[in-house]
C-alpha positions as CSV (number, residue, x, y, z in Angstrom):
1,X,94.2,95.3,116.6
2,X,93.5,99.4,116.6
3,X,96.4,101.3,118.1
4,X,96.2,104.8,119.0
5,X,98.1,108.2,119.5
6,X,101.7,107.3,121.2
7,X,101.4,103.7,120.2
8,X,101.3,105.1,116.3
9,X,104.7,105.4,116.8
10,X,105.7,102.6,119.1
11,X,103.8,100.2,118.1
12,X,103.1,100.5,114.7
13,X,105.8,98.7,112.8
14,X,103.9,95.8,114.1
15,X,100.4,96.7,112.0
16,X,100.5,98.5,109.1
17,X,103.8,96.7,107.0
18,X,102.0,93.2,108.2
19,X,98.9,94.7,106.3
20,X,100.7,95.5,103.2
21,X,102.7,92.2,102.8
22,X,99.6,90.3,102.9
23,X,98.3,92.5,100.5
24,X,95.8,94.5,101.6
25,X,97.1,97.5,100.4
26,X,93.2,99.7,101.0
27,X,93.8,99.0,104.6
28,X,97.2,99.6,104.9
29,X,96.8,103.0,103.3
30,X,94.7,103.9,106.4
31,X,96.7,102.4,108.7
32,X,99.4,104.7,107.2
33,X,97.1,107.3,107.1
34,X,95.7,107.7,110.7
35,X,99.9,107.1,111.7
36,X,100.6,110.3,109.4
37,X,97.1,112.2,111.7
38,X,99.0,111.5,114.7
39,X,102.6,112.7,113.2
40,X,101.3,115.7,111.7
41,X,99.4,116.9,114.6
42,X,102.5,116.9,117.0
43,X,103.3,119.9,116.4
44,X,100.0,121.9,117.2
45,X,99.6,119.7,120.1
46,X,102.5,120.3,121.5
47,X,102.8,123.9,121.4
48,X,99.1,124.1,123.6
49,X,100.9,122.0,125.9
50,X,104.4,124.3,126.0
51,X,101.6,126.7,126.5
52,X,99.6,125.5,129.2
53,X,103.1,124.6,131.2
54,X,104.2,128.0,130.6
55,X,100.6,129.6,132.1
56,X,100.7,127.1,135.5
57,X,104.1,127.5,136.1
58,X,105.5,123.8,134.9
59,X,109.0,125.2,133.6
60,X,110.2,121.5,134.2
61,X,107.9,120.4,131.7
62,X,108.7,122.6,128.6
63,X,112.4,121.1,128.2
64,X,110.2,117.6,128.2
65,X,107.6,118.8,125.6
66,X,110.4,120.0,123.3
67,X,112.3,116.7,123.7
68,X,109.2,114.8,122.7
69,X,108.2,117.2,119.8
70,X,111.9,116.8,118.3
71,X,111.7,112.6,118.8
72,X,108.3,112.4,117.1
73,X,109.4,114.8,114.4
74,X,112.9,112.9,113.8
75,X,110.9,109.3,114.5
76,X,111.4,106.8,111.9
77,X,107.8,105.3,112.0
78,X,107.1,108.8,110.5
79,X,109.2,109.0,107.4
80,X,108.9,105.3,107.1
81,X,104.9,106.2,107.1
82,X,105.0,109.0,104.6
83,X,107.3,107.2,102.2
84,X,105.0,103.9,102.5
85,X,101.3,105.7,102.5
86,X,103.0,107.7,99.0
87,X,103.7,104.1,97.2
88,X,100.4,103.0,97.9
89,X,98.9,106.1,97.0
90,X,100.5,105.6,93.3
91,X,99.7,102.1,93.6
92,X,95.9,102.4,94.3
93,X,95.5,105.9,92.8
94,X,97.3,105.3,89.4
95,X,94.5,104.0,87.2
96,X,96.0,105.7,84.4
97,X,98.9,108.2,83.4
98,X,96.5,111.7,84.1
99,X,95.5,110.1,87.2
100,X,99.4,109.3,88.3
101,X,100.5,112.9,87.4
102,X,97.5,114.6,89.5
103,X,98.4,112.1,92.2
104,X,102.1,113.4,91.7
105,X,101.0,116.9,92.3
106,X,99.0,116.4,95.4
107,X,101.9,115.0,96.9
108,X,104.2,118.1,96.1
109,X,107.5,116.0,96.2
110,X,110.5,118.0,95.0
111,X,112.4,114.9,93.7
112,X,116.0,117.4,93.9
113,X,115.4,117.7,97.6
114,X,115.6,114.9,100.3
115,X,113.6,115.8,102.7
116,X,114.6,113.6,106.0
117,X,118.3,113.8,106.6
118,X,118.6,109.8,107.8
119,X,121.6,110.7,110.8
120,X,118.8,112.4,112.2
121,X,116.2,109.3,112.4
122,X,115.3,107.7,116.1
123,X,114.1,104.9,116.6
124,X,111.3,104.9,118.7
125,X,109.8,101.5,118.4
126,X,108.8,99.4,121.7
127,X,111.0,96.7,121.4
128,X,110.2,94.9,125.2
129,X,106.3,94.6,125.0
130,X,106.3,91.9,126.6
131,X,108.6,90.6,129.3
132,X,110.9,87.6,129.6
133,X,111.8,85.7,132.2
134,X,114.9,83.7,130.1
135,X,118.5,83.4,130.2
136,X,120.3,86.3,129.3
137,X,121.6,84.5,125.8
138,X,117.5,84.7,124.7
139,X,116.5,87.9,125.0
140,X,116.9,90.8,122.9
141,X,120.5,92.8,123.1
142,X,121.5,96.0,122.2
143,X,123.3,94.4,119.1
144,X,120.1,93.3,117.4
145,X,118.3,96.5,118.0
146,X,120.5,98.3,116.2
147,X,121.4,95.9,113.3
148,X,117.0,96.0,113.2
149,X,117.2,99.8,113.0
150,X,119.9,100.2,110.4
151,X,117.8,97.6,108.0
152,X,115.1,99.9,108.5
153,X,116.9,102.8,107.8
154,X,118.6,101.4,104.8
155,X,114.7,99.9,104.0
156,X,114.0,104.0,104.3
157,X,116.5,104.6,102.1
158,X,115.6,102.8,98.7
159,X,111.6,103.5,99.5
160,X,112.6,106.9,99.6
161,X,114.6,107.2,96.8
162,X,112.2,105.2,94.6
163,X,109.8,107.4,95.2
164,X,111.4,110.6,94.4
165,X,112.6,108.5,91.4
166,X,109.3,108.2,90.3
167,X,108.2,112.0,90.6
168,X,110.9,112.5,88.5
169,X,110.3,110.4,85.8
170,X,106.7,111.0,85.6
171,X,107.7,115.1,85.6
172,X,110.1,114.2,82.6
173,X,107.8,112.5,80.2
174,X,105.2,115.3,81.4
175,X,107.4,118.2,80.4
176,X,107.9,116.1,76.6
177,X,104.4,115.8,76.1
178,X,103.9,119.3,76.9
179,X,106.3,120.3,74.6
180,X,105.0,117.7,72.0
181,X,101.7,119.1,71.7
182,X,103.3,122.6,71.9
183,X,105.7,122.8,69.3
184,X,104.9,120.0,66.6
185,X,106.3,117.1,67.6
186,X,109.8,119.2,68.1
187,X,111.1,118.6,71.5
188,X,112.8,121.8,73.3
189,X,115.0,120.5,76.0
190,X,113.9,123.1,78.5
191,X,115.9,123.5,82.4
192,X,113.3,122.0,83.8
193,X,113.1,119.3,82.2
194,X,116.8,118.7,81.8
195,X,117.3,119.2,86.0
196,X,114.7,116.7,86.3
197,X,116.6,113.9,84.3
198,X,119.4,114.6,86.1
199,X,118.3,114.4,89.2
200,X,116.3,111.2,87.7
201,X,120.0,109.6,87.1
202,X,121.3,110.2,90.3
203,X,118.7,109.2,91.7
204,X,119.2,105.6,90.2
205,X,122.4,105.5,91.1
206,X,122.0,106.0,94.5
207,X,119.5,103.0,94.2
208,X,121.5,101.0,92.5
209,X,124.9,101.5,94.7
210,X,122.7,101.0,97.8
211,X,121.2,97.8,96.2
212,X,124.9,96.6,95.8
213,X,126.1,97.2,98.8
214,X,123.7,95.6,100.9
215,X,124.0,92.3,99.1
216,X,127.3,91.7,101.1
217,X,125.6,92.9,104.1
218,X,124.0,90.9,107.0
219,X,121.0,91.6,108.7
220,X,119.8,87.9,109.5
221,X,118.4,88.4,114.1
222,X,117.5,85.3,115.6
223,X,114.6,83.6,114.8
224,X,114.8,81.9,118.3
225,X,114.3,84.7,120.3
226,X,110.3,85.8,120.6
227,X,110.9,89.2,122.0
228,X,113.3,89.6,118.6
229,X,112.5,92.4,116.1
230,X,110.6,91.9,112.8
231,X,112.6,90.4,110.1
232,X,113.7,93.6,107.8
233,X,111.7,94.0,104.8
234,X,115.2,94.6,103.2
235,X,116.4,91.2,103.4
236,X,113.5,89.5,101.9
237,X,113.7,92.5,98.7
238,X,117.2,91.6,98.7
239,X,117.2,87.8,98.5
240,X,114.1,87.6,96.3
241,X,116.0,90.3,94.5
242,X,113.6,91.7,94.1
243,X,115.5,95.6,93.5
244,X,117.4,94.4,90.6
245,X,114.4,95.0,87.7
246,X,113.6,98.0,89.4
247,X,116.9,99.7,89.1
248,X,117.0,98.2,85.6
249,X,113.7,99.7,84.4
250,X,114.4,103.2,85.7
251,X,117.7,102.3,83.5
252,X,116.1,101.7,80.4
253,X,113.8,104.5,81.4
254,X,116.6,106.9,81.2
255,X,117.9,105.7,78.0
256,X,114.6,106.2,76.4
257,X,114.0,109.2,77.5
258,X,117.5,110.7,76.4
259,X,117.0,109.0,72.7
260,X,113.9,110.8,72.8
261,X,115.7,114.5,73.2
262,X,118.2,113.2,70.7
263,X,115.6,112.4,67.9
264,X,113.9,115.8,69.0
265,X,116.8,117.8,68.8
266,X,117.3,116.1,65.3
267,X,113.8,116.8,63.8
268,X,114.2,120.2,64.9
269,X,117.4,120.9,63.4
270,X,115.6,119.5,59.7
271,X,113.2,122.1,60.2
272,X,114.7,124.9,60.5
């Protein structure tokens, strides 16, 4: 199935996750990749076409342009895209620690600042593809489509912080081996590096409250219905609980990492 352009965005929570759950993360990485093409381009396209409606004398048309520029912009195909094609960057890119901090850099993720606000995300998927000719009681209401988008959202969420979790982590252990080969094994808690572990335990949690809290939620649509949305990702993370030793390694993670400026503080203290 190859979908292009508009259908990146309407269609493509039907490829590119199906891809990745079955494992093929290579593929799914273009997938993700040619939806991120289409995203980023929006907004050069569009302005030629604000400008071409502004030339022939379409003034009807610019209000439309700038509607669709500000849906594809806020859609949430796109951050789900970025966040997704970022993990399987780190997953397939990671071969090593050098290799995960210079795929770290390319990405230039600022782990302090969250980038998508998600009040702002629309949901732009194409729900009715195909059409149904059953009782009302069998088709797709309003009620599911938004329980599917806030899964999503939530889905969003956790992906999203994880990965910011990870830049931060991988900048704090950075910033101690820099200072390790610097200064003789005496550690130097610098701001950077302190902001950054900060930010790493707010970061977890976030996670962890969000993991908590949607334990008690329910997100279970109809498995009846065809027309029905995907089952969320988040429900099959959350049963399999699958979340839980993630929180807890970014935990331990912490706890190492703040023993570490403890005994580094110490040795330093001894030599002077």
């Amino acid at each position: 199935m190859d979908i292009k352009h508009i259908l990146q965005d309407a269609l493509g929570y039907l490829v590119a996750p199906v891809s990745v759950a079955k494992g093929h993360f290579s593929q799914g990485l273009i997938l993700y990749s040619n939806m991120l093409k289409f995203f980023n381009s929006n907004y050069k396209d569009t302005v030629d076409y604000l400008i071409a409606s502004y030339k022939f004398g379409s003034f009807t048309k610019i209000r439309e342009f700038v509607d669709f520029r500000e849906r594809l912009c806020n859609s949430l195909q796109f951050a789900t895209a970025f966040v997704e094609h970022t993990i399987l960057s780190l997953i397939l890119e990671s071969d090593n620690h050098e290799a995960t901090e210079a795929t770290i850099d390319s990405l230039q993720i600022n782990p302090d600042v969250e980038s998508t606000k998600s009040e702002n995300l629309r949901d732009n998927r194409d729900l009715n593809i195909m059409l149904s000719w059953t009782s009302p009681e069998k088709q797709v209401s309003n009620t599911m489509k938004q329980k599917s988008m806030e899964a999503e959202v939530v889905w969003w969420q956790m992906r999203s912080i994880l990965v910011r979790a990870i830049v931060a982590c991988a900048s704090c252990w950075r910033q101690s081996h820099v200072e390790k080969k610097d200064f003789d094994n005496c550690l130097v808690t610098n701001g950077i590096q302190q902001l950054h572990l900060d930010t790493l335990g707010d970061l977890v949690k976030k996670l962890a409250s969000l993991v908590e809290i949607q334990k008690a939620e329910s997100y279970i649509l109809s498995e009846d219905i065809v027309q029905a949305p995907t089952r969320p990702r988040l429900v099959s993370n959350i049963e399999g609980r699958f979340l839980f030793p993630v929180v807890h390694l970014f935990k331990d993670l912490l706890v190492l990492k703040r023993l570490q400026d403890d005994n580094g503080r110490g040795s330093g203290e001894r030599l002077n």
